[in-house]
Every structure is written in C-alpha cells, then in structure tokens.
N, C-alpha and C positions, 0 to 999 in steps of 0.2 A: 265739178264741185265734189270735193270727198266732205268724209263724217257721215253723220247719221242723214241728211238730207238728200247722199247721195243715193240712199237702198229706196229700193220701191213703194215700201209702204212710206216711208217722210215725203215722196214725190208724188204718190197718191194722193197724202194728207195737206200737201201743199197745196196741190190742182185744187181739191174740193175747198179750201180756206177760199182761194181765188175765186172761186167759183160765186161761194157766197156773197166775199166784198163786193163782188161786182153784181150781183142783183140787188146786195141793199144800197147802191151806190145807185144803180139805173133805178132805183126806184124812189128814190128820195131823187132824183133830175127828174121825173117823170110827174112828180107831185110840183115840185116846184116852176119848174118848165113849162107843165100842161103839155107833154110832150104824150103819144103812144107808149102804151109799155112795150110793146115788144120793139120800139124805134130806139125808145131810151136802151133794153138788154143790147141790141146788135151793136149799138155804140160803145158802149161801155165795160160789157164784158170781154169781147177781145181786147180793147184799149189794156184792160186791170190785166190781163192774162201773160200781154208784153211789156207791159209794165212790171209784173211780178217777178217774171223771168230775168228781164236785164237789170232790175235792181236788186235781183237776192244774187245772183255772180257779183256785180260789183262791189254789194257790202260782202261778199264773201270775202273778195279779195282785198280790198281797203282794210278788214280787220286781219287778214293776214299777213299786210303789210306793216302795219300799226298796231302788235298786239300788245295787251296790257300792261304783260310784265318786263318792255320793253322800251317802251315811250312815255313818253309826262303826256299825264291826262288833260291838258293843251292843248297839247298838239292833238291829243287824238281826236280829242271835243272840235278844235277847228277845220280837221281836216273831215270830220263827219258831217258835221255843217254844213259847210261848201256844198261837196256830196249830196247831201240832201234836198241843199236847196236845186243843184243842178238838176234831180233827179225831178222835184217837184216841177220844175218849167216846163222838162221834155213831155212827162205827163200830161199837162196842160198844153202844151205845143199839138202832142201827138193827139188830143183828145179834136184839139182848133183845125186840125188837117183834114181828121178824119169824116169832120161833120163839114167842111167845106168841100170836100170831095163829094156828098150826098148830094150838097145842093145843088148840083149841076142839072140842066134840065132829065137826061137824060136817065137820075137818078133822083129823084125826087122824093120816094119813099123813106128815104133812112135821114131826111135832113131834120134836125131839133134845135130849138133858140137856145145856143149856148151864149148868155152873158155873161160879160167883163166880171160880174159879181159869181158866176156861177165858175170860171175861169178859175179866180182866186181859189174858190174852196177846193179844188180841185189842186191846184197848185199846193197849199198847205196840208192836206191830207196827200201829197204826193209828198211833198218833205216829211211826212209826219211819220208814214207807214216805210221810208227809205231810215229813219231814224233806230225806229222798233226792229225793223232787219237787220242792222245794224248792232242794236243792241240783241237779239237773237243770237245771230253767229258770234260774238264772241264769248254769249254764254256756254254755246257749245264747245267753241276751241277751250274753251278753260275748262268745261268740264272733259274733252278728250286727252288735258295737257294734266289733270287732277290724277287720270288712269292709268296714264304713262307714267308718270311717278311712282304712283302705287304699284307699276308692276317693278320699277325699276327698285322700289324697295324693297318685296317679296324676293327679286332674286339679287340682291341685294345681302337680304338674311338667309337664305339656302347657301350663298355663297358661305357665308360666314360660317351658319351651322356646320357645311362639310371642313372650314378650315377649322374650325372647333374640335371636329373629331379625330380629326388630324391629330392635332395638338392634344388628344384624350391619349391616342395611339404611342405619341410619341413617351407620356408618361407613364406607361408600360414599365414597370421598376426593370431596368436593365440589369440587374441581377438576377432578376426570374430569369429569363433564357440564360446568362451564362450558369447560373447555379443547374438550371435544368442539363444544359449540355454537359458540366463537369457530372451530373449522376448517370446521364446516359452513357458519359466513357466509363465511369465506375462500375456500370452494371452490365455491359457486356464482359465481361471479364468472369463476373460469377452466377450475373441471370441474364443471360442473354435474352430470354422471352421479356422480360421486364423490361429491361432497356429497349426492345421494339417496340414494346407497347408505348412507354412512353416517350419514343420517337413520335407514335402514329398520334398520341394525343395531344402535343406536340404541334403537329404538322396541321391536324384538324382544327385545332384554337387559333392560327394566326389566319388559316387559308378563309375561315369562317367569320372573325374579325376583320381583318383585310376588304373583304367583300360588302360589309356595310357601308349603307349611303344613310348621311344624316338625316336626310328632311323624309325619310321613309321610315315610319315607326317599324317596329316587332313585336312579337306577342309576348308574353310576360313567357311562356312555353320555348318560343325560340331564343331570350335568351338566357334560360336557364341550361339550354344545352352548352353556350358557350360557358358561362359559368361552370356546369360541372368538368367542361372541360379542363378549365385553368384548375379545380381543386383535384383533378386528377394527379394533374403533375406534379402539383403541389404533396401532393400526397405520398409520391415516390419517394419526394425532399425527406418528409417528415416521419413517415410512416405513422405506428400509432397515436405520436401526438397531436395528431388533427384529424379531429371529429368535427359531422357536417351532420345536423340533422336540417331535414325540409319539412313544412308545413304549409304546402299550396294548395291553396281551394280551387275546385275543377272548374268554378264560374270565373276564377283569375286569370287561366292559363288562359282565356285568348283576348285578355283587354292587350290594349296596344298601349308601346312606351317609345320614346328614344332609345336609339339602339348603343348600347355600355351602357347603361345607365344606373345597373345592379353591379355589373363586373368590377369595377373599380372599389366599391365599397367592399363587397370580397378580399380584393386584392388590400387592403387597405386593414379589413382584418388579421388577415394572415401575418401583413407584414408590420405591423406596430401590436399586434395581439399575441399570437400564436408563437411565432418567433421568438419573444421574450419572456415565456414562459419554459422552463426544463419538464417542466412537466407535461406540456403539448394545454391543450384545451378545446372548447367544444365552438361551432360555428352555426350559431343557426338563419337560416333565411326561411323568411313567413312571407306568405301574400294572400290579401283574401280578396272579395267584392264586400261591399258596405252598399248598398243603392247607388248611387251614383259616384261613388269615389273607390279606387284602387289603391289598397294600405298595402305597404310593402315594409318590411320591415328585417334589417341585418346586424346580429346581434353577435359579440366575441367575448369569450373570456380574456379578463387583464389580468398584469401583476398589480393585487391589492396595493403593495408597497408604489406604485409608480402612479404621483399623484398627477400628473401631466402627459398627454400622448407626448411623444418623441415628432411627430408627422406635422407638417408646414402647415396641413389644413388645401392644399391645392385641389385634393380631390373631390372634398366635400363641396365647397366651393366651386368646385367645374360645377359639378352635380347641381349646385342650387341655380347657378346661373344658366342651366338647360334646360331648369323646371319653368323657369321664368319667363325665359325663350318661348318655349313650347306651350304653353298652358296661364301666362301672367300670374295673376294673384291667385287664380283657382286651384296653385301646385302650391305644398311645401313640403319643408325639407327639416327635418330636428336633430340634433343626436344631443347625447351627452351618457355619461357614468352612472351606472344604477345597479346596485347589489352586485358589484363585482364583474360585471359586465358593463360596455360598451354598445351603445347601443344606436343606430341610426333608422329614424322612422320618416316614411316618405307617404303624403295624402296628395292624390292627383287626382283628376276626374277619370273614370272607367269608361274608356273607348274601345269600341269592336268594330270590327271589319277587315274586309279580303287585306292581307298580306301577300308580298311575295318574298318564297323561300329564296333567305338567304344562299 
C-alpha cells in the first residue's frame, strides 16, 4: 500500500486504532455474551487485526480502481457496497470459524456463545467499518492527487516565469547593442581605452543578465550592478547628456526582487527620455525600506513639448505583470508625468535573505 499509510508512523496509528476496536468490540461480546473477557479479547482482537489488514488493501485498491474523478458515483457507491457487504460476511464467517475451532474438546478455553444476533452485528459493523475505509483512502488519494497538481502548477509557473524572462531578454531594444558596437568601432580609432572599456561593460551586462534564473530573486544591490552596467554603456553613446543620480538606502540593498525588474525601466528611460531630449537630462533611481515594503522608484527627464510617451507600454506592463506573479495584490506598480518628469513608482513587500551570486 503506498501514501501516507504506507510510512511507519500511519502503520503504527493504524495497529493501535485496531487495537482498540477490538477490545471495545470483545468487550461489548463479553457483556452481552457473558463471555470471559480475556476469551472475548483472544477472539476478537486478532479476528479485528485480520480483518483490518485485508480490508484497508482491498478498499485501498477498489478506490484505486474506481477513483472519483473518474467514475459516476454509481458505480462507485455499488461497487463499494458489494465490497462491503462481502467484507462484512468474511468477518463474521471468520469470527464463526474461529470460535468453532475453540470448541473442540481439546480446546475448550477460548470457546464463547456467539449468536445468530451477535453474528449480525458483527456482520454490519464489518460492512460498516470496510465502508469508512473506504471512505478513508479516497480521502487520501484526493488529497495526494490535490499535491500533485499543486506541484504541477508551481512548476508550471517557474516554467513560465523563466519563459517570461526570456521574453524580458529578448526585449532588450536591439539598438542598444548595435548602437553600442557602432561606438566601439568609432572609439577604437581615437580612444582606444574607451572603446575597451566599453567592450568589457559590454561583455559584463549580457554575461550577468544571461546568467539570471527567474524564480530566483536578487538583491536590490545585485541588480543595481547590472543596471549601472547598462548606463555605462549608455553613457559612452551619450556622454554628458546622461546624468544618473542614486539615492539607495543601505537597509534596501539587500531586500530581494525579481531579477530585471529595475533594468528595463532604465532602459525605458533612456530610451523614450533621454534620447529625445538635445539637451541630455538627468536619471534618477531611489530605493528605500518603509517597514514592511520596498519603494523603488525611477524617474527621467522628458521633453515638456511631448504630451504622450512614443513607447508601446510593453515594459511597464511586463514589469506589472511580474509584480503580480510574484507577490499578487501585495505589489504595485504606477508611473505617470509630474513636473517635467516621468516618473515610475514600485511598492512590494521587503524580503531578505541568502542570495546566490549571480
């Protein structure tokens, strides 16, 4: 028998159940009978014990054969019936054997008036208690078939979450790299150090991105390094028109987030903010602790004159649909226009703990 009645302690808890039916059982024969008590336990207690045995394998496997979400409750109700009743006879049969075996001369101690009425009751608490086992084990298959689902939808969503970041990856503006590699050809030519460097920054933002797994959060610290990476580069592109100030609080750097979860709205500044400004402008990213929540907050200068972002909205929208993922109702996600800025505010619950480095 597998499930939980196969581990020791449910077979421990079953023997002692057994145990007890069968002494309240010889002891109500033993009142009624006017039998010996300990003539009524020797009858009765191993009778219940192989009883117990062959009837929780058989409703074990009758309900495995017949489970709920399988069969019309008919069939399942007749075929447990039967069952039942069969099971109540043998008990009674085996109960009639074993007290006529006592009364043979040469046994005579173990023999008790079992009557035609004592029989019956015996018989229907044999149906009765093959019913309840019955009804047992399919509580259990359903609650093991409840688990399996649930784990099949756990990985399920891990699935998803990695294909999700996938698809965060893929949205990567394919401009940044070509724009990045046409300045790295440009700047070997007249800064050669420069164009290394942002080869090597470059090379450290995809190999560091790449390397994230979705259902593994990051610390608000790890990924601010990938962020300063991407505004490195960025930075090459632009030079002085992209200004980046930070304002991260030391108790924020080690709550835990899904990993891009910041990058993209970066990415998102730059490229509907900063970019359509001749002038460059400034980028700020804030994160503090609040008691139980992590405010994160990333803010671009726009052109006053451009009453509508140019941008689809797909990354804000990843972004809310990861919060939601991750954390249901206890995340949100806002942006909108305020004093010439652009501004996206994020409230999630403030989580700590061990990390591994990306």
């Amino acid at each position: 028998m597998s499930g939980p009645l196969s581990k020791r302690r449910g077979a421990v808890v079953v023997f002692l159940v057994c145990i007890a039916l069968g002494l309240a059982l010889a002891f109500i024969l033993a009142r009624v009978a006017h039998a010996p008590w300990l003539n009524a336990v020797l009858l009765v207690v191993p009778a219940t014990l192989v009883y117990a045995i062959g009837s929780g394998f058989s409703a074990f496997y009758l309900c495995r054969a017949y489970p709920l979400h399988a069969r019309h409750p008919l069939a399942i109700a007749g075929v447990v019936g039967v069952a039942a009743l069969f099971a109540g006879l043998l008990w009674a049969t085996l109960l009639q054997f074993l007290n006529s075996v006592s009364l043979l001369p040469e046994v005579r101690w173990l023999g008790v008036n079992l009557t035609q009425s004592l029989l019956a009751l015996f018989f229907g608490l044999g149906a009765l208690l093959y019913c309840l086992a019955a009804a047992v084990h399919y509580l259990l298959l359903e609650f093991v078939r409840a688990r399996m689902a649930e784990q099949r939808g756990l990985e399920a969503q891990l699935t998803a979450q990695d294909a999700q970041l996938r698809m965060l990856r893929t949205q990567i503006d394919p401009h940044f790299l070509f724009n990045s590699l046409n300045s790295i050809s440009a700047l070997t030519s007249i800064d050669a150090a420069g164009a290394r460097q942002m080869t090597v920054q470059l090379a450290s933002f995809f190999r560091q991105s790449l390397s994230l797994e979705a259902h593994k959060h990051i610390s608000v610290e790890q990924e601010l390094v990938l962020i300063r990476h991407f505004l490195a580069i960025e930075q090459v592109r632009f030079g002085a028109r992209l200004q980046v100030a930070e304002s991260i609080d030391a108790s924020a750097l080690t709550c835990l987030l899904p990993p891009m979860l910041i990058q993209p709205l970066v990415e998102n500044a730059v490229k509907h903010g900063i970019c359509n400004l001749t002038d460059g402008g400034l980028i700020e990213i804030k994160a503090r602790r609040a008691g139980s929540l992590l405010q994160i907050a990333v803010r671009n200068t726009v052109d006053a004159d451009q009453t509508a972002s140019r941008g689809t909205g797909v990354g804000l929208e990843n972004v809310r649909q990861r919060l939601a993922g991750a954390y249901g109702h206890e995340a949100s996600v806002h942006w909108g226009r305020r004093d010439g800025q652009f501004e996206v505010m994020i409230s999630m619950p403030a989580q700590t703990g061990d990390t591994e480095e990306a």
